[in-house]
N, C-alpha and C positions, 0 to 999 in steps of 0.2 A: 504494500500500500504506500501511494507517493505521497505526498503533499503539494501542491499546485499553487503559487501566487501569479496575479495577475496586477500589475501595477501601472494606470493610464494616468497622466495628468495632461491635460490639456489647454489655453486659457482660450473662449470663447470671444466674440466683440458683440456681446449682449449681456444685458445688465442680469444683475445676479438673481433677482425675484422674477424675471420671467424665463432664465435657467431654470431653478427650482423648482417651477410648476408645470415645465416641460417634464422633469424626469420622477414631479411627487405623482400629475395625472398619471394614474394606470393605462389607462386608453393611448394619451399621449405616446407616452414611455414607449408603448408597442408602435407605434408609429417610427418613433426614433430606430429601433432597432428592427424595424422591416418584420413583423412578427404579430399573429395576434394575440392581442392580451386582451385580459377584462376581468374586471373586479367582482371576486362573490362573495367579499363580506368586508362590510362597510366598519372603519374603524369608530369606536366610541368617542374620537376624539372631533373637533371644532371639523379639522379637512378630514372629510371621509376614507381619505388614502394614507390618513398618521396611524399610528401604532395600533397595530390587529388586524390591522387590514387585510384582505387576502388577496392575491394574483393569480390569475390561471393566466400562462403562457403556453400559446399552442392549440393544436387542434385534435382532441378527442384524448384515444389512451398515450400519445405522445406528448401530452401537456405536463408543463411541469406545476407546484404550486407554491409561490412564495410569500410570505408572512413578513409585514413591515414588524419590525421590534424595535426602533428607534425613528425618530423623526422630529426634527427640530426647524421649524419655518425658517426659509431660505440660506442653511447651512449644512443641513446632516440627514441624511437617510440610510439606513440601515434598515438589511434587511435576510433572510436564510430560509432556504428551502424544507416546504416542510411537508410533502408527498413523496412517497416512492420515485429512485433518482437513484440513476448508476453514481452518483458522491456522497458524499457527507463531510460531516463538520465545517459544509458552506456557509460563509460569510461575504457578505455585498458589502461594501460602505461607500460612500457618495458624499465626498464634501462639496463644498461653493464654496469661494474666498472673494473678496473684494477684490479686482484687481485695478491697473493703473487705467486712464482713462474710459471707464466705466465697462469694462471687460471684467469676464469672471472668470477666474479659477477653477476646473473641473478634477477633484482630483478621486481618481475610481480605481477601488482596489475590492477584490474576492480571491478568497481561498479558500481550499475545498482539499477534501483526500478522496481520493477515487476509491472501489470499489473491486472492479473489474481492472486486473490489472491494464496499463497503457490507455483506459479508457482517458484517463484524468489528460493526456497531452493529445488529445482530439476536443477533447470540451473545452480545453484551457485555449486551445487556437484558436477554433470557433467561436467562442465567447470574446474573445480580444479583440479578431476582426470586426465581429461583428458591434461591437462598443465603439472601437475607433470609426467605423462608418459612420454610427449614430452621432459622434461629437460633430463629427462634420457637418450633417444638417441639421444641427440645432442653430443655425441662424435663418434659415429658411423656416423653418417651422413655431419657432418661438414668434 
């Protein structure tokens, strides 16, 4: 069993509260990452997408499902899978930072231990590409 880090930081030229609600919408978020998503259960907190939330990614028994556990308006999201999933001890985390001329900071990291031997460096690829696409059109879509 490996252990897998994924470490993306990027800075955006869009302000950091409509970063934020690009990647807190669930819907959105799946937009970003060319995927469908969609929320089945609404967090108890003020944004229906903070802490409890749930995500389904994907489509039918190839859906994954992830569980917001941390959420702090226009800084931190966190969040870990918590349906059956060739990984475990997956962790998301998703800061925003202020940055210089009204650009944000994206800085995105998960790690996860596979299961399946070598599965973990086919997720961990896929997953990277597919994040570094999504940073990219987060100026169009925001």
């Amino acid at each position: 069993m490996a252990m897998y880090r994924i470490e993306i930081d990027e800075t955006v030229d869009v302000p950091r509260r409509k970063v934020f609600a690009l990647f807190a919408d669930h819907h959105l978020f799946g937009k970003l990452l060319g995927a469908p998503v969609k929320r089945i259960k609404d967090s108890h907190q003020a944004d229906p997408n903070g802490i409890g939330s749930v995500r389904r990614i994907g489509i039918g028994p190839v859906g994954l499902e992830e569980t917001v556990t941390n959420f702090e308006p226009d800084s931190l999201i966190e969040y870990t899978i918590t349906s059956m999933s060739p990984i475990r001890n997956h962790l998301g985390r998703i800061r925003f930072e202020e940055a210089p001329e009204g650009k944000t900071r994206v800085n995105y990291t998960i790690s996860f231990e596979d299961i399946v031997p070598f599965t973990g460096k086919v997720v961990s690829s896929a997953l990277e590409q597919g994040i570094r696409r999504g940073i990219k059109r987060v100026p169009q879509l925001a």
